[in-house]
C-alpha positions in Angstrom: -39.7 37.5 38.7 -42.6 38.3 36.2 -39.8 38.8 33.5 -38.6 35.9 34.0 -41.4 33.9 34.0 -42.3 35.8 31.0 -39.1 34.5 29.3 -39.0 30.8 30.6 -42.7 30.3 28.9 -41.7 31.8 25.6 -38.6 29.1 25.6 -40.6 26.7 26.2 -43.4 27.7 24.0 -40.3 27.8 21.2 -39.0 24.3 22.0 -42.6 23.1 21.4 -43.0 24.4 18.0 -39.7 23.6 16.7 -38.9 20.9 14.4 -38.2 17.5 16.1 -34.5 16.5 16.4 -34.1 13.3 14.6 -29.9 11.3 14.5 -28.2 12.7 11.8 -28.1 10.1 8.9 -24.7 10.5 9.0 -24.4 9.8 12.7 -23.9 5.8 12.0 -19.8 6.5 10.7 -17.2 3.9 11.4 -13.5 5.8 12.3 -10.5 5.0 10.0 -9.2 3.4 13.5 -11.7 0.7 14.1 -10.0 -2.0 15.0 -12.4 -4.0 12.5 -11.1 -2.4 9.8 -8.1 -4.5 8.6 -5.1 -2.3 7.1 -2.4 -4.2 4.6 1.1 -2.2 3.6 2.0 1.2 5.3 -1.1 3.3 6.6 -0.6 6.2 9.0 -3.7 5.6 11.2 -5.4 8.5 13.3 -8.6 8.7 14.5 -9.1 11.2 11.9 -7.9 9.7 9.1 -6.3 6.7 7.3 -3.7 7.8 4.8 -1.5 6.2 2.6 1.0 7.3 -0.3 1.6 3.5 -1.8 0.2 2.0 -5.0 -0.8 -1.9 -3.9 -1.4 -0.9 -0.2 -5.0 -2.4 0.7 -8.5 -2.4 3.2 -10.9 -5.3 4.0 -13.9 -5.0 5.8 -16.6 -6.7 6.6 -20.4 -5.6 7.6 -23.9 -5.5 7.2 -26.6 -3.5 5.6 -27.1 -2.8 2.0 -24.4 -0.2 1.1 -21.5 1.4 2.7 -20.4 4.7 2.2 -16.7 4.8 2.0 -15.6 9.2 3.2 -12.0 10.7 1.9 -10.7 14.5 2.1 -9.6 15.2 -1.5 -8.7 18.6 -0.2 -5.2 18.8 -1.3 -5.4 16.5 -3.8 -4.2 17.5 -7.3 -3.8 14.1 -8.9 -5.9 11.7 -7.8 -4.9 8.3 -6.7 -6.8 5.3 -8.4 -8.6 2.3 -6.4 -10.0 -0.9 -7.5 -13.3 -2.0 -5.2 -14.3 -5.7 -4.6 -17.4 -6.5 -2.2 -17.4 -10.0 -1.7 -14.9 -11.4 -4.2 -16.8 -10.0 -6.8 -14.9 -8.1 -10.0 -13.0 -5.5 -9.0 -14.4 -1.3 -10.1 -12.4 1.0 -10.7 -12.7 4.2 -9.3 -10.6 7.6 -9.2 -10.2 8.8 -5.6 -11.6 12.7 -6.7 -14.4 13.2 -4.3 -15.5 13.0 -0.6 -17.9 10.3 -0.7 -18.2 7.1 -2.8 -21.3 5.2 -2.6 -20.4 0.9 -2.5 -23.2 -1.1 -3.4 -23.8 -4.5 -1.8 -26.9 -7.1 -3.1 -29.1 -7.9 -0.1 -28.2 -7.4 3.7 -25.0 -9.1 3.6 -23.1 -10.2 5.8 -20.4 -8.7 3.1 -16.8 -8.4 2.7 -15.2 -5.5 0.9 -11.6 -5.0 0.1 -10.3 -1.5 -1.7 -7.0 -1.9 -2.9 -4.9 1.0 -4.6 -4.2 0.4 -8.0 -2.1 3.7 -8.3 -0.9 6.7 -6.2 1.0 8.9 -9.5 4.9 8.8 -9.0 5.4 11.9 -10.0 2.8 14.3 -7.9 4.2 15.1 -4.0 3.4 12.1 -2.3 6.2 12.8 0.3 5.4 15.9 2.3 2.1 17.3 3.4 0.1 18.9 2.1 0.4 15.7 -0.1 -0.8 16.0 -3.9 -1.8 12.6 -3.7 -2.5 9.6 -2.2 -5.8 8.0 -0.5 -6.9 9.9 2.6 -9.8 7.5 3.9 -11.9 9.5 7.0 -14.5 6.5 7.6 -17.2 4.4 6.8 -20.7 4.9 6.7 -22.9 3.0 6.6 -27.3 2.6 6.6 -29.2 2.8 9.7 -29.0 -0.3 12.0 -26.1 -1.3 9.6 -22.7 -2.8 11.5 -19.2 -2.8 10.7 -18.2 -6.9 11.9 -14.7 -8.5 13.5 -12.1 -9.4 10.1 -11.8 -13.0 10.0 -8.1 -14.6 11.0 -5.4 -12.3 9.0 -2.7 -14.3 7.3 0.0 -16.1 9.1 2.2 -14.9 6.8 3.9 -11.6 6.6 5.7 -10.5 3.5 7.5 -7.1 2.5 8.7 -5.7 -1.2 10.8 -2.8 -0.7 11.8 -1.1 -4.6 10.9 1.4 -7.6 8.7 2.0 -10.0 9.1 -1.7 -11.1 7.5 -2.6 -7.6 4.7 0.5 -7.7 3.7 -1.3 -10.7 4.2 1.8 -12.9 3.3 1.0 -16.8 2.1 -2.6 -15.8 -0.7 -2.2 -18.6 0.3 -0.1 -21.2 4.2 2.4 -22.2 3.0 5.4 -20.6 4.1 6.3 -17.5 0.7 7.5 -15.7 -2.0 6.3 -13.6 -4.5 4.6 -16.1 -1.2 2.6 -17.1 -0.1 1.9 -13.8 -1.3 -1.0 -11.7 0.2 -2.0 -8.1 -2.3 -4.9 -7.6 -0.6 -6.3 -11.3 2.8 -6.2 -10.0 4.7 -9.0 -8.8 4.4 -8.2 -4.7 0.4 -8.6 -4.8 0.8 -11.6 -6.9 3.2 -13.1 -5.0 1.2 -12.3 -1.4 -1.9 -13.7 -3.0 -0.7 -17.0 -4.3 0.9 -17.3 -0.7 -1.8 -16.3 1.1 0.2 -13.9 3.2 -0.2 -10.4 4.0 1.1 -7.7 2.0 3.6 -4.7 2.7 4.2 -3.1 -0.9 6.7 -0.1 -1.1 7.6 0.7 -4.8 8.8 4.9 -5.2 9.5 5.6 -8.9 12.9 6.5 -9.5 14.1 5.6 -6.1 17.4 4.0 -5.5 19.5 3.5 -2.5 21.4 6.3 -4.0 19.1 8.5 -5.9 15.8 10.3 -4.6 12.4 9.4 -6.1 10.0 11.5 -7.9 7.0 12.9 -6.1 9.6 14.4 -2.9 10.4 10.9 -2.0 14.0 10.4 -0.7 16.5 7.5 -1.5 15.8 4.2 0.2 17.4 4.1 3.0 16.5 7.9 4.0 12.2 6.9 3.2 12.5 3.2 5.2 10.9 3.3 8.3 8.2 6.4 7.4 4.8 6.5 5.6 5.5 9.7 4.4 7.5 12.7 5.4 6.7 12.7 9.5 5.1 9.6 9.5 6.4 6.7 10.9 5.8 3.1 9.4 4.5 -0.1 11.2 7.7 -2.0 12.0 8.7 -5.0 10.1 9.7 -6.8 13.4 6.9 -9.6 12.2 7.8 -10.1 8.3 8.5 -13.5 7.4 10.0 -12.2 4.5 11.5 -8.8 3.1 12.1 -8.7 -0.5 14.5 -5.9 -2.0 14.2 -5.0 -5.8 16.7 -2.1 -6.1 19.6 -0.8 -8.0 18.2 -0.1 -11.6 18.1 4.0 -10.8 21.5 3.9 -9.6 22.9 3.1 -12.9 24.8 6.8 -12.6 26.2 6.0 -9.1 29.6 4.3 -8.9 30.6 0.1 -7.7 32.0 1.8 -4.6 29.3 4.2 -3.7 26.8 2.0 -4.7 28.1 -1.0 -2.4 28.3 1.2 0.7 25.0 2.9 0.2 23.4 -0.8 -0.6 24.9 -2.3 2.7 23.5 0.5 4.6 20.4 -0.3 3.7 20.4 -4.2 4.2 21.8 -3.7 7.2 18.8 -1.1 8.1 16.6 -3.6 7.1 18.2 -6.4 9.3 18.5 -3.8 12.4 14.2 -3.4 11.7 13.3 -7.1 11.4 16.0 -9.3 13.0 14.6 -12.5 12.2 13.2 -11.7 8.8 14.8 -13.4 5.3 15.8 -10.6 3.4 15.8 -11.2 -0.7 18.1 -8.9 -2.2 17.3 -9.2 -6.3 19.2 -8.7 -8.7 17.6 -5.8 -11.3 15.9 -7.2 -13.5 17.8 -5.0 -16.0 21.0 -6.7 -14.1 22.3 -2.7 -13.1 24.9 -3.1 -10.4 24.1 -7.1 -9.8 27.8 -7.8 -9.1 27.9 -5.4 -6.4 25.1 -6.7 -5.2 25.8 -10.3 -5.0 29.1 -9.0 -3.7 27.0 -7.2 -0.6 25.1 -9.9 0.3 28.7 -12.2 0.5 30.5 -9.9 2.8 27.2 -9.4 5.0 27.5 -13.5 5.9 24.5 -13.7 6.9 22.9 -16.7 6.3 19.3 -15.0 6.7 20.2 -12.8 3.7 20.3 -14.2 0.3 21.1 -12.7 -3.5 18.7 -13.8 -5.9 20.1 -13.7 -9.3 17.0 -13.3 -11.9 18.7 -13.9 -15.0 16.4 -14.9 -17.4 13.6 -14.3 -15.8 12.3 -11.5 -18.0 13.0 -11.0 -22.0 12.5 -8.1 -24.2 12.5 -10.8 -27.2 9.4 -12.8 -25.3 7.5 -9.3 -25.0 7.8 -9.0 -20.7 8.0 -5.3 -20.8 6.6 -2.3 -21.3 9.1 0.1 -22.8 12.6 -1.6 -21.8 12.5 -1.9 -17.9 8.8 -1.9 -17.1 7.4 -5.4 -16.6 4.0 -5.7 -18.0 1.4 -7.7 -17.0 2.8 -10.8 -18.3 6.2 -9.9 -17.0 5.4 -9.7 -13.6 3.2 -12.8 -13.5 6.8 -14.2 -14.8 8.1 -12.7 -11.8 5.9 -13.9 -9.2 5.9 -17.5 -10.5 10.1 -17.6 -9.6 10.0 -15.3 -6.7 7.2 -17.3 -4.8 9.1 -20.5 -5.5 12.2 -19.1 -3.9 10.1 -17.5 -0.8 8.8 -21.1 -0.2 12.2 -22.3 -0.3 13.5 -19.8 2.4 10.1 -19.9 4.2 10.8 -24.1 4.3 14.6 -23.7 5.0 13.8 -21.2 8.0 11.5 -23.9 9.3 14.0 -26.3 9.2 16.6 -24.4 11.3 
C-alpha cells in the first residue's frame, strides 16, 4: 500500500512540473472533405485527401482570418503539377506544387475568397496509376487560430463538360514546348468558355489520347479512362451536365475510317448512357483528322441531343493560332471559345425550347 502511495505522489508530483499542454497550432485544419470546400472537374475526395490528375480542374473557398495554409503530400511526386492562386479576385500566383505546405496570404481579416486552379498536371509523367508521379494531392486547410472556413455562395446553374487531348489540357497554350511552364489549362478553350458562361467546369484533356490510341502518362484511350479520376478511381457522374463537349480524333490520325467510327460511336454512346439528358458536341479536330467519320457518327446516332460541330475555319496557321501546327495558343483558344460558347447558347436555348 506504501508502494503505492509512494508511486501515485511521484506521478503526480511529475504532472505538476511538466510543461503545460497547449492545442497544437496545427489543430485548427479544415479536411479535403468539407463540404465548404467547393470542388470543380474530377476530384477523388477522401477524408484524407483531395486528388486530382487534370490540368484546369479547380477549388474555391471562402474564410476568415489573415492567411490560410493550403497542406499537400508531394511524396510520390516526381514532376510537380503547377497551380495558379487567386484570393479574392485578385491576380492569379503561380506556384509549383513541390512541397507540403504553401503559405496564402490574405490582407486584413477577410471575409476572403480563394480559388486554386491547376494550370498544369505534365502529360507525360504517370498520372494514371498510383503511386502517381504527378498531380495535386491537397490534405487540408489550415488556417490561424479562431480562423473559419465559411458556406460557398450559390454554385453555377450551369454544368458543362470538355472531354479531349492535349488540345483540351491546354498543353503549349503559351509557348512550342511541350512542358509545364508552356502549358496552361485555365488558357484553354473549356475554362474560357465555363467563365464567360458562368457555369461550372469539368475539364478532361489527356495528351495523346484518342478514342483509339492510349495517352501518355499511363492514361488509356477515351472510352477505357471515361468514368474514372485515375486508375481505381471513379469520377463524379455527368448525370447533371448541361452540356458535354467532345474534342477528339486528332491522335487517331493512324487508326482506320472503319475502326475509327466504331470506336468513336462507342464512346458517344458511353457518354449518352452517363448523362441522358445532356447535349453532347462532338467537334470536329481542329486539324479536321477523321471529321467525315465524325459527322458521319453523329448522323447515324439520330439523336437530336447530339450534334457535329464542324470548326472549319475557326483556327489558321496563316493568322498565327498555334503553337507548333496543332496546339492552339493563347489567341487560338480565345478563337475557340468565342464560336464554341455561341453554339452552347444555342443548344442551351434550343433545349429550353423543347
Amino acid at each position: 500500500m506504501k508502494r503505492r502511495l509512494i508511486t501515485a505522489v511521484a506521478a503526480l508530483l511529475a504532472l505538476a512540473s511538466a510543461p503545460p499542454v497547449f492545442a497544437s497550432d496545427h489543430a485548427n485544419v479544415a479536411r479535403p472533405d468539407d463540404r465548404r470546400l467547393s470542388y470543380e472537374g474530377h476530384w477523388r475526395r477522401t477524408p484524407e485527401a483531395a486528388t486530382t490528375v487534370n490540368s484546369g480542374a479547380r477549388l474555391h473557398f471562402r474564410f476568415t482570418g489573415g492567411e490560410v495554409h493550403a497542406l499537400f503530400d508531394v511524396g510520390s511526386i516526381t514532376v510537380p503539377a503547377q497551380i495558379y492562386v487567386s484570393v479574392d479576385g485578385g491576380p492569379k500566383r503561380l506556384y509549383a506544387v513541390d512541397r507540403d505546405d504553401l503559405d496564402i496570404d490574405a490582407p486584413g481579416r477577410g471575409p476572403h475568397t480563394v480559388e486554386i486552379s491547376v494550370k498544369d498536371v505534365f502529360s507525360r509523367a504517370n498520372r494514371w496509376t498510383p503511386p502517381l508521379e504527378t498531380g495535386v494531392v491537397l490534405t487540408g486547410l489550415r488556417l490561424d487560430k479562431g480562423a473559419r472556413l465559411l458556406p460557398q455562395h450559390r454554385p453555377p446553374t450551369r454544368r458543362l463538360a470538355f472531354y479531349g487531348d492535349s488540345i483540351t489540357q491546354g498543353v503549349m497554350a503559351l509557348c512550342e514546348v511541350n512542358t509545364s511552364d508552356c502549358a496552361d489549362g485555365t488558357a484553354a478553350y473549356p475554362t474560357l468558355v465555363a467563365d464567360r458562361l458562368g457555369a461550372s467546369l469539368t475539364q478532361v484533356g489527356f495528351g495523346r489520347q484518342g478514342v483509339i490510341q492510349t495517352g501518355n502518362g499511363g492514361v488509356p484511350a477515351a472510352g477505357d479512362a471515361y468514368g474514372w479520376n485515375y486508375a481505381e478511381s471513379r469520377a463524379d457522374s455527368d448525370r447533371r451536365a448541361d452540356v458535354i463537349v467532345v474534342n477528339q480524333g486528332t491522335n487517331d490520325a493512324a487508326s482506320t475510317a472503319g475502326d475509327f467510327r466504331s470506336a468513336y460511336r462507342s464512346y458517344l454512346e458511353e457518354l449518352r448512357a452517363a448523362a441522358p439528358h445532356a447535349r453532347i458536341l462532338a467537334l470536329r479536330p481542329f486539324n479536321g483528322t477523321h471529321a467525315e467519320d465524325i459527322a458521319a457518327v453523329v448522323d447515324q446516332l439520330a439523336d437530336q441531343c447530339v450534334e457535329f460541330v464542324d470548326t472549319t475555319g475557326w483556327l489558321s496557321l496563316e493568322d498565327g493560332d498555334f503553337n507548333g501546327t496543332v496546339h492552339p495558343n493563347t489567341q487560338g483558344h480565345s478563337k475557340v471559345a468565342d464560336r464554341l460558347s455561341a453554339v452552347i447558347l444555342s443548344a442551351l436555348a434550343l433545349d429550353k425550347e423543347h
